[in-house]
Structures are given as structure tokens and as C-alpha cells.
C-alpha positions as CSV (number, residue, x, y, z in Angstrom):
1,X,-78.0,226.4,78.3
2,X,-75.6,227.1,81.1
3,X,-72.4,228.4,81.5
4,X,-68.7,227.0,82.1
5,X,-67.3,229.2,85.3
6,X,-63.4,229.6,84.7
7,X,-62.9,227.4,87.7
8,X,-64.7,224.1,86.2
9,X,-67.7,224.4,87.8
10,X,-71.2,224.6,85.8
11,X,-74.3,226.2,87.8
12,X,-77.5,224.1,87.0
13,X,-81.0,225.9,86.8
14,X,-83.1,225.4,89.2
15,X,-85.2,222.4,87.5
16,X,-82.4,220.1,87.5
17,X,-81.2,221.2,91.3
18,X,-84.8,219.7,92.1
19,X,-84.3,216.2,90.4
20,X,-81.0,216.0,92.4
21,X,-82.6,216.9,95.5
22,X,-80.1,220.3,95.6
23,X,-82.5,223.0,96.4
24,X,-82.0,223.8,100.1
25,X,-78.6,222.1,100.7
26,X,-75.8,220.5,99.4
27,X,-76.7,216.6,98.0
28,X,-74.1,213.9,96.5
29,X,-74.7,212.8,93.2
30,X,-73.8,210.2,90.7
31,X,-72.2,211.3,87.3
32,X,-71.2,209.0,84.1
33,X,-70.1,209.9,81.1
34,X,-71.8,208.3,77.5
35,X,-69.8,209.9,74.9
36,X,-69.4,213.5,75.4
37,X,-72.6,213.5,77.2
38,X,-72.1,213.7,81.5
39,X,-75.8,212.0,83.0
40,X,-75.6,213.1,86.8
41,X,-78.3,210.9,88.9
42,X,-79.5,211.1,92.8
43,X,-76.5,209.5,94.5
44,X,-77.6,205.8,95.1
45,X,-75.5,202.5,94.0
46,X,-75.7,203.8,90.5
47,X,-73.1,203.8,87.8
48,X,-70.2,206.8,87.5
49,X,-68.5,208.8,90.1
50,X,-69.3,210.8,93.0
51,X,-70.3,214.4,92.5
52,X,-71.2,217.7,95.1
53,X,-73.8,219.7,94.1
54,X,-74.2,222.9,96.2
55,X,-77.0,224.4,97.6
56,X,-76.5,226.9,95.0
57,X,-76.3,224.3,92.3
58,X,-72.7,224.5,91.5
59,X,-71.1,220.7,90.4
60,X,-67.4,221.2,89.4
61,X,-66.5,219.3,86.4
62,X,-63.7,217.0,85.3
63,X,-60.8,218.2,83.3
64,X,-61.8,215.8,80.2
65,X,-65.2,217.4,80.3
66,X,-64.5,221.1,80.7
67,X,-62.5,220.7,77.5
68,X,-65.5,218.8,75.6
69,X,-67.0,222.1,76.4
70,X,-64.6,224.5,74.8
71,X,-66.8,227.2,73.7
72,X,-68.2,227.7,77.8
73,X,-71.1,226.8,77.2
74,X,-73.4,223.4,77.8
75,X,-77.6,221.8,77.1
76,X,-79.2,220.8,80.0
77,X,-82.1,218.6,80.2
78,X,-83.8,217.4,83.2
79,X,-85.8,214.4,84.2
80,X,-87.7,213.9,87.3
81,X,-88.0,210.7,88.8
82,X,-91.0,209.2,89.5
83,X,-90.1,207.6,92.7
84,X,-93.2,205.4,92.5
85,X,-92.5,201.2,93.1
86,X,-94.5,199.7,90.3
87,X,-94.8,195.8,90.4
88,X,-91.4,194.9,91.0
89,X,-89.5,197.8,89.2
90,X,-88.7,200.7,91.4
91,X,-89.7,203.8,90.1
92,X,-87.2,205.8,88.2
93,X,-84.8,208.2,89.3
94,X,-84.5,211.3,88.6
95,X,-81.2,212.2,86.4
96,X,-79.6,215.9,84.7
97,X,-78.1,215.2,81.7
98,X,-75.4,217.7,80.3
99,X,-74.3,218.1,76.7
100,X,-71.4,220.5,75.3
101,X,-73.2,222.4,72.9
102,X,-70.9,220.8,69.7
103,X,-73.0,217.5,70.2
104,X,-76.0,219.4,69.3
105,X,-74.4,220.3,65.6
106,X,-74.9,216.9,63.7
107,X,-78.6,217.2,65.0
108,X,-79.4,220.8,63.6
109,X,-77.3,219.8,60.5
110,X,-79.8,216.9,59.3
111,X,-83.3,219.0,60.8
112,X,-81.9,221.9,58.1
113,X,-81.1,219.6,55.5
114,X,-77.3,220.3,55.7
115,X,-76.4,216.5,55.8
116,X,-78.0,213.3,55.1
């Protein structure tokens, strides 16, 4: 879980500065929205919008999102990329993927039995 700054900006732990490449320097990345759910990948020709991420992992956050977000707070999850070619396929990127902590409700709801 990380935090929403009162400025907009959310600082990511240091696993997902790693899959963006944001651990000695300041990188561009690539953000999209699904949903509620904001999936930030190494910048590249990718999907979504352009994004900083500081060398302190700081990413400010759009307006829309930062409300999504009302109680602060937001689940990270990382993946890293493998960044191996396989056949044809390039490998896969690595991506950060950021939830406001109301997404996870409906999930913890049906693992306790609270909704079918």
C-alpha cells in the first residue's frame, strides 16, 4: 500500500521503481487507465499517456484518479519484465499496476462469504 501525498503525487516502493527503470534517475513512463485501475509501463510505443517518475519514485497523478483514491491510500503490485526475445514475441515488459484500495472490497467480500 502506498500513500496519496496532498499534492497528487503517489511514491512507489522500491520494487516497482525497478520495473520502470526509476532507481538512480528520473525515467518516462507509460500510464493507462482500465477501470479504476492505472497500469504504468516502461515508456516505449505503448498505450496511455506519458508519466515522470523521479529518482525518488514520485509519479503525480491525474485529477480523475486522485479522487478514485479518496481514502489516500492505493495497492501496488509489480511485474518485472522479462526482456528476453522469444521466437518472434519480444519479451514482456515490465509494468506497476495501481489500485485505489475500494477495488479491493468486492474481492474480500466474496473470499469471506459476504456476497455471492
Amino acid at each position: 500500500m502506498v500513500g496519496v501525498d496532498p499534492g497528487g503525487r503517489v511514491r512507489l516502493p522500491p520494487p516497482a521503481r525497478r520495473a520502470l527503470g526509476a532507481e538512480t534517475g528520473s525515467v518516462i513512463a507509460r500510464a493507462a487507465a482500465r477501470g479504476a485501475v492505472l497500469v504504468v509501463q516502461e515508456s516505449g510505443d505503448g498505450a496511455g499517456v506519458q508519466v515522470a517518475v523521479d529518482g525518488r519514485g514520485r509519479m503525480s497523478l491525474q485529477e480523475w484518479w486522485r479522487r478514485a483514491c479518496a481514502g489516500g491510500a492505493c495497492a501496488v503490485a509489480t511485474r518485472a519484465g522479462t526482456g528476453e526475445a522469444v521466437g518472434d514475441a519480444a519479451g514482456e515488459g515490465a509494468l506497476v499496476v495501481l489500485a485505489p484500495t475500494g477495488v479491493l472490497d468486492g474481492l474480500a467480500d466474496v473470499l469471506v462469504g459476504e456476497r455471492w
